[in-house]
Every structure is written in C-alpha cells, then in structure tokens.
C-alpha positions as CSV (number, residue, x, y, z in Angstrom):
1,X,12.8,-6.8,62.9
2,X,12.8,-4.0,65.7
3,X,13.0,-5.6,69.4
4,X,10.4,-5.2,71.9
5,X,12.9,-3.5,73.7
6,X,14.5,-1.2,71.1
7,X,10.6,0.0,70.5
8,X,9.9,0.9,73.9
9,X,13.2,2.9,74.1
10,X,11.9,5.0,71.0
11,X,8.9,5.5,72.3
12,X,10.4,6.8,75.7
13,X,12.5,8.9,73.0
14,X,9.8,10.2,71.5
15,X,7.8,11.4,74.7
16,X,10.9,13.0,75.9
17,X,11.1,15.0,72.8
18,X,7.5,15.9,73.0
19,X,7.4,16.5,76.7
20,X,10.7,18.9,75.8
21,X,9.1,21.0,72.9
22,X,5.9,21.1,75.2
23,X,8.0,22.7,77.6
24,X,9.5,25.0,75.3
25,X,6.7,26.3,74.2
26,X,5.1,27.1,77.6
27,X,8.0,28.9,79.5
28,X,7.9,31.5,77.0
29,X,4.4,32.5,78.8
30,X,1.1,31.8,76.9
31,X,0.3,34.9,74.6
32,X,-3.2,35.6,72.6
33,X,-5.1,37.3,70.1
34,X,-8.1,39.2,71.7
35,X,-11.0,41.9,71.3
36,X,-14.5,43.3,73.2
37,X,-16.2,40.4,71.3
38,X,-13.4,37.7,72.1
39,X,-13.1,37.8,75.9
40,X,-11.9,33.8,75.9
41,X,-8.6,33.1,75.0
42,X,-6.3,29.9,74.9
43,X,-7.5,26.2,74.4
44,X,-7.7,23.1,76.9
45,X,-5.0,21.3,76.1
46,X,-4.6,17.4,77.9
47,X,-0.8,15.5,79.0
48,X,-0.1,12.4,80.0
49,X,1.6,11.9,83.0
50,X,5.6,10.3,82.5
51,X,7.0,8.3,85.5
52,X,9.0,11.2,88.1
53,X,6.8,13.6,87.3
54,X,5.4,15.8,90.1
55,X,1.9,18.0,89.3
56,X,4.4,20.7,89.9
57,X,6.5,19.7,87.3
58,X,3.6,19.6,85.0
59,X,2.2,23.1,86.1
60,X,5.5,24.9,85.5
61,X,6.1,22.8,82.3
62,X,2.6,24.3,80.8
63,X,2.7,28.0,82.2
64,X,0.2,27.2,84.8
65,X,0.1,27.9,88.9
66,X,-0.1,24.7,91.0
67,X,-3.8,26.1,92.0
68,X,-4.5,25.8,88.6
69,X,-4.1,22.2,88.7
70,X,-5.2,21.4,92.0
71,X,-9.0,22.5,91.9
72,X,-9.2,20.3,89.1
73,X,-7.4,17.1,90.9
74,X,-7.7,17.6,94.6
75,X,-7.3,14.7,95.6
76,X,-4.2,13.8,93.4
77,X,-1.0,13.3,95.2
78,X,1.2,16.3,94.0
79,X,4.6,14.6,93.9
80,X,3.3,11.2,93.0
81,X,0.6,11.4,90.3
82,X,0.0,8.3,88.6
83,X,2.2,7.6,85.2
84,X,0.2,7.3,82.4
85,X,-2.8,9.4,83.7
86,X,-4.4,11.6,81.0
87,X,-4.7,15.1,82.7
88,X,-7.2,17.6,81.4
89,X,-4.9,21.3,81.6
90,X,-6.7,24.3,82.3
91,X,-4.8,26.8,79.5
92,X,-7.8,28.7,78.6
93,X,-8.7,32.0,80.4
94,X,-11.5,34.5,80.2
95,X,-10.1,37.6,80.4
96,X,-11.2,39.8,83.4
97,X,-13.4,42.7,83.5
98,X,-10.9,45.3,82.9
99,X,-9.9,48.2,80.3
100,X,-7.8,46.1,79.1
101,X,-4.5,47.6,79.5
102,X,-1.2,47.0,81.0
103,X,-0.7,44.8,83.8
104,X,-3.7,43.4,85.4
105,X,-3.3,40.8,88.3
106,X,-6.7,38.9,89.5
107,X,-5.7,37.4,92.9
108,X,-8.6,34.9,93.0
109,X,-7.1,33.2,90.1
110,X,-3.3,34.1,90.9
111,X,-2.8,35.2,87.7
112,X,-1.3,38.1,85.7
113,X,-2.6,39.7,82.4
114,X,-0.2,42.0,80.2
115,X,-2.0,43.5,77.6
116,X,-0.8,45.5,74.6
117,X,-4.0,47.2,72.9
118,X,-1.8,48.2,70.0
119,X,-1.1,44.6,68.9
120,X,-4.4,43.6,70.3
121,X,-2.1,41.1,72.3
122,X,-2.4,39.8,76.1
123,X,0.2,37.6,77.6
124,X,-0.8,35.7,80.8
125,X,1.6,34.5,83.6
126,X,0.5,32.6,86.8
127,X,1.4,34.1,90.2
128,X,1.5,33.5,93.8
129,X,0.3,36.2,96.1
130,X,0.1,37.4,99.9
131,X,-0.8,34.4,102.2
132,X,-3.3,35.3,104.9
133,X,-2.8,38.0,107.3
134,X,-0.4,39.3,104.3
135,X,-3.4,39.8,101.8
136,X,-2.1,41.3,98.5
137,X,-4.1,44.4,98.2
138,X,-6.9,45.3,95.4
139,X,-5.6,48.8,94.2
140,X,-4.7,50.9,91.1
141,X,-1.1,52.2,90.2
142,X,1.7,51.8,87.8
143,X,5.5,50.6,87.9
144,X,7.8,52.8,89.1
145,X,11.0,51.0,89.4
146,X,12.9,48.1,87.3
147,X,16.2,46.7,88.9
148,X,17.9,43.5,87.8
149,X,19.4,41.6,91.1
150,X,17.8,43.3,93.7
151,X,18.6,43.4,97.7
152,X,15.7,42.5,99.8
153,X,15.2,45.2,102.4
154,X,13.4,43.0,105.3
155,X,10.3,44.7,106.9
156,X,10.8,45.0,110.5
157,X,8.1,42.8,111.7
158,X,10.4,40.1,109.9
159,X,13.8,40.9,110.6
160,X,13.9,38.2,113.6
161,X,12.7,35.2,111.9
162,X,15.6,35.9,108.6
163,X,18.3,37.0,111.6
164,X,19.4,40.1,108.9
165,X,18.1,43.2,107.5
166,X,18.7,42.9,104.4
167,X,19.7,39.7,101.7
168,X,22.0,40.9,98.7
169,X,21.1,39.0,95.0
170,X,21.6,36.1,94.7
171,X,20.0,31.9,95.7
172,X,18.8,33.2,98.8
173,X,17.1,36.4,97.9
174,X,13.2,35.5,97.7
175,X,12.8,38.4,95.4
176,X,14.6,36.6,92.4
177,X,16.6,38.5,89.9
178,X,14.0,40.9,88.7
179,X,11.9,43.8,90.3
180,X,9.3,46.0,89.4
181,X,8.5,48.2,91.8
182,X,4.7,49.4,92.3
183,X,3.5,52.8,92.9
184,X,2.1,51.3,96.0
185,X,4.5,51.5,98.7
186,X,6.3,48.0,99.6
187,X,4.7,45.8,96.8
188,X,6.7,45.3,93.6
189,X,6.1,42.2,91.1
190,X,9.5,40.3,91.0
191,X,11.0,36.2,90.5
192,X,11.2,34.1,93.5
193,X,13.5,30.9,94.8
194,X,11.4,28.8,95.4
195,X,9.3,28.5,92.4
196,X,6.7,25.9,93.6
197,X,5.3,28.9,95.6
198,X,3.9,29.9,92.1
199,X,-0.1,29.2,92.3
200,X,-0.2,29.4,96.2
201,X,-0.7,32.3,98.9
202,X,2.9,32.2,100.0
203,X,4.1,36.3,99.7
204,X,4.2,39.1,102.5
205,X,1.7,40.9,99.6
206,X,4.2,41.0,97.0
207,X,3.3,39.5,93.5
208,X,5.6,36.5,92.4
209,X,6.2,34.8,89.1
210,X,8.4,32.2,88.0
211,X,11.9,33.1,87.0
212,X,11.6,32.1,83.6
213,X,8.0,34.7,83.4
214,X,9.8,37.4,85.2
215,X,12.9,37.4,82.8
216,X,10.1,37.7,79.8
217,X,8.0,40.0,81.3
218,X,11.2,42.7,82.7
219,X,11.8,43.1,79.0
220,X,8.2,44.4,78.0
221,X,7.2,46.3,80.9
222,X,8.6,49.8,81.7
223,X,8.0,52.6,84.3
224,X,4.8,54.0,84.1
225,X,3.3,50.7,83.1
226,X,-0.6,50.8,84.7
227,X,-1.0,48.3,87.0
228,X,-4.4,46.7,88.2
229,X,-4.7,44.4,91.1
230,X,-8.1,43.0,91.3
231,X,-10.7,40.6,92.9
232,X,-12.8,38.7,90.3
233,X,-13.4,34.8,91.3
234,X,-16.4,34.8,88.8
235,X,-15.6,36.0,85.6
236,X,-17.8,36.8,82.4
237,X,-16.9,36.0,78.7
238,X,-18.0,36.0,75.2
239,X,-16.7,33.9,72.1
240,X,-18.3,33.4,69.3
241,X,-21.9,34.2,70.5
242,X,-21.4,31.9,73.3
243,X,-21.2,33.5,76.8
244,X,-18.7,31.8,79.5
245,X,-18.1,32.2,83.1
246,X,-15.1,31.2,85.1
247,X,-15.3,30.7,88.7
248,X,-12.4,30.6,91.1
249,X,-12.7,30.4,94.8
250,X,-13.1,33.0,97.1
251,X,-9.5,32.8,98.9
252,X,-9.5,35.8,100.9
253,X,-13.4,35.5,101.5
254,X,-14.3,39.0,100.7
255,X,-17.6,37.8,98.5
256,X,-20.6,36.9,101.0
257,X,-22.7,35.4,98.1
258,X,-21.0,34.4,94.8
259,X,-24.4,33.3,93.4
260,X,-26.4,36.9,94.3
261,X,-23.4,38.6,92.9
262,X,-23.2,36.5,89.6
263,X,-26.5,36.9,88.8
264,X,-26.8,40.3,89.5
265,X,-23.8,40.8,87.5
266,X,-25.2,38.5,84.4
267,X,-28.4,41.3,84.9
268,X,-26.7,43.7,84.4
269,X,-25.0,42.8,81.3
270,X,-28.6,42.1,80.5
271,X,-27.6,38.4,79.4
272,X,-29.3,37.0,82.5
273,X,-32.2,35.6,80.2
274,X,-29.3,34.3,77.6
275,X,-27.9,31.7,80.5
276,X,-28.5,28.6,81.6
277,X,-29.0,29.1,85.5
278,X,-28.7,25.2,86.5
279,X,-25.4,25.7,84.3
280,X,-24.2,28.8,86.4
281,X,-25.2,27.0,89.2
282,X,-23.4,24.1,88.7
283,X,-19.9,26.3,87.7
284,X,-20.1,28.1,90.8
285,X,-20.3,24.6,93.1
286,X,-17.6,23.3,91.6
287,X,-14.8,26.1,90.9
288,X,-13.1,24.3,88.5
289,X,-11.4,27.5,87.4
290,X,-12.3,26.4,83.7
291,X,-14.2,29.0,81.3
292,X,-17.9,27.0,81.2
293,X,-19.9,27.5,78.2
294,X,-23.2,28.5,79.9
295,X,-25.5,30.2,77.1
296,X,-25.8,31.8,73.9
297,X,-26.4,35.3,73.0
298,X,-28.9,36.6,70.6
299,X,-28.4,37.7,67.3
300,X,-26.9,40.7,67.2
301,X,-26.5,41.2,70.5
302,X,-22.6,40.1,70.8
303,X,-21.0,43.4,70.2
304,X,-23.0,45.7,72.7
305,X,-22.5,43.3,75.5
306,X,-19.6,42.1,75.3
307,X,-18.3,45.8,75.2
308,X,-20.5,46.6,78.7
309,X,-18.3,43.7,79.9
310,X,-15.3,44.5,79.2
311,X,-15.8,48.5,80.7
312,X,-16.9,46.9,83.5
C-alpha cells in the first residue's frame, strides 16, 4: 500500500513534469496555421497555479507578455498568486489587419506577428515597447542589420543617468544578445536583461522580446525582412463563420472613441448587421484582450469579408 506521503510526492512529480513539458513547449514561441478565412489562431488554454510561482513565471512559461495576464487578473498579486488557482491563459490571437507578411508588431497588444505566406505559417512573440514620452512609433520599413552581441551606443539624452557611452555585450547590455536593426533610424528589435520588462512599456522605442524569442526569431528573419509597426487595440476576426473582435486598451491614447471607430469599422466590413452590439459593447468595456465571439456571418458571405479584412 502507497503512503499518503509517497502519493503526494508523485503527484508533486508529476506537476513538475507537466509544468516542465508545458514550458517546453511555449519558449519555442506559439506558431499557427492561418488564411483570409481563418483570422483566429491559437486556443485558451487554463494552469493551475504551483506554490513559488510568480504570474511572471507563468507568462514567460506560456509565451505570453505580463499585460497579457494582467487585464485578465488585475487585482492578483503578481509575485504571490494563490497556489492552486485555476488561471484562464489568453493563447489565442486574432491576427491583425495587415497583408499578412513579415514582421508585424501591434503595440496595443505588445505583440509581434512573423508571418511566412509560403507555408501559410505565423509565429507570434510578446513584446515590450517604448514607455511614455518614448512612444514606439507606428511606421513601415524593413530590417537592415542582424548582429549577434551587440554594443549599446547610448543616446545622448541618456548618457548621464548610465555614466558611459556605450555598454559592450554582455549581463548588462539591455539590448540582449540579438539585434535587428530597423530601417527606421535608432529602433531595432533585439533581447533584453531584464526579461520581466516583456508585456510592459519599459523601452526608449525599441521593440523587446524575451531572450529565448529573440534567439528563435534571429534565425528566420533576414535583411530586407518588411516590418509593420501598428496601432490596432480592437481587432476583427473570422473562424468558422463566426466573427471575433479583440480589444486591447488604448495605452498611448491615440483613439478618442473605440466604440465610433469599431463600429464604423464593423460597417465597413459590411458585418455590422452580422454582430451582436450589446456583445461588442460589452468586449470593448472590459478589454480582456481575449478574441470574443460576437456574431455570425451569413452564408456565403465568409470568404469576401474576411478578405476586405485582412487588406485592410
């Protein structure tokens, strides 16, 4: 007969080895199947919380940003949750109203899309981005420089508070071991030291991912890569016949009325008579950043909107 005590340690072996393969899994980045008529990738997935876990343990351990995590528990204590909790894990994405190529970053979400239309493949990193007064800007360019171990060339205006001009490779260098430079001057996408920034506004307008993302993503991206920076908190998607919409907050408060400008956008896509508007209404107050089933489209309507979406 198995002791009470023998059982619990197996079943503290067990989580372990779950919690591990979970982990696995996730750091490789979270990479998807999609199309014009499949806009919604990825599937909720839920984790019990194990004693000395920190919310930013759990974010890194399941590819997700620490905003990710924090719309949906606000009020949770991010180094102490509560063992034993049941968390709901927000690892489903629409994708955003883009062409649908390269490297597309929406900063409202912090996150980064890489998309490979050959394959019909997108892979999708979480970031952190320019912290206010340091906004990461909405532009259009491509990568124009890879460099493993960087030095970090300090702007001017910063050069005080770091006492140096530059900081060679290595623990200290914010810029991680990876770099790819941007076409617009002074902003690359690179690693970080101080990973829990991941999710946050924490940059001088650089785009940062964790060092485990970077070292995935240095390999499949090369010069000349397009790059899209945009700014979508509300976005618009389609799976099977059933449209979704994703709302983020407006962090750098460029959008004077998410409502007007989700409906007119939903009009425009001539779905507007296809939704729910109690249930749009009720995604935009509460910015969970989770994809929100919120109507249906008609027959044979699926394939010419969801293309207008996605040349949006």
């Amino acid at each position: 007969m198995i002791k009470p005590v023998h059982i619990k340690k197996i079943c503290c072996f067990m989580m372990s080895i779950f919690f591990i393969i979970g982990t696995q899994k996730t750091m490789a980045g979270s990479s998807f199947s999609y199309s014009n008529n499949n806009t919604v990738v990825g599937s909720v997935q839920h984790h019990i919380v194990v004693p000395k876990e920190t919310l930013l343990d759990i974010a890194r351990n399941f590819g997700l940003g620490y905003n990710e995590l924090s719309l949906l528990y606000p009020k949770m204590d991010p180094w102490m949750p509560d063992p034993g909790q049941n968390l709901v894990l927000p690892t489903q994405w629409i994708l955003p109203s883009t062409n649908l190529f390269g490297l597309v970053i929406n900063l409202p979400e912090l996150r980064l899309y890489h998309f490979i239309p050959k394959t019909g493949m997108v892979t999708t990193y979480p970031v952190g981005i320019g912290d206010i007064g340091w906004e990461t800007p909405v532009a259009v360019g491509h990568i124009t420089y890879r460099k493993v171990d960087p030095t970090w060339l300090i702007p001017e205006s910063l050069r005080a508070k770091y006492g140096a001009v530059t900081i060679p490779p290595g623990p200290n260098n914010p810029l991680g071991k990876y770099w790819l430079g941007l076409s617009l001057p002074g902003y690359g996408i690179h690693g970080t030291n101080s990973p829990w920034g991941i999710g946050k506004r924490v940059s001088h307008g650089c785009i940062r991912l964790y060092p485990e993302h970077i070292a995935l993503l240095f390999k499949k991206v090369y010069v000349n890569t397009p790059v899209e920076i945009i700014y979508e908190p509300v976005k618009i998607g389609f799976r099977n016949q059933n449209i979704f919409i994703e709302v983020h907050p407006d962090i750098y408060n460029r959008i004077p009325d998410m409502r007007a400008q989700t409906l007119r956008r939903l009009h425009e896509r001539d779905i507007l008579t296809s939704v729910s508007i109690l249930l749009v209404k009720d995604a935009l107050e509460k910015q969970s950043g989770l994809p929100v089933r919120v109507g249906f489209l008609k027959k044979g309507g699926d394939d010419t909107l969801a293309v207008k979406t996605s040349n949006h």
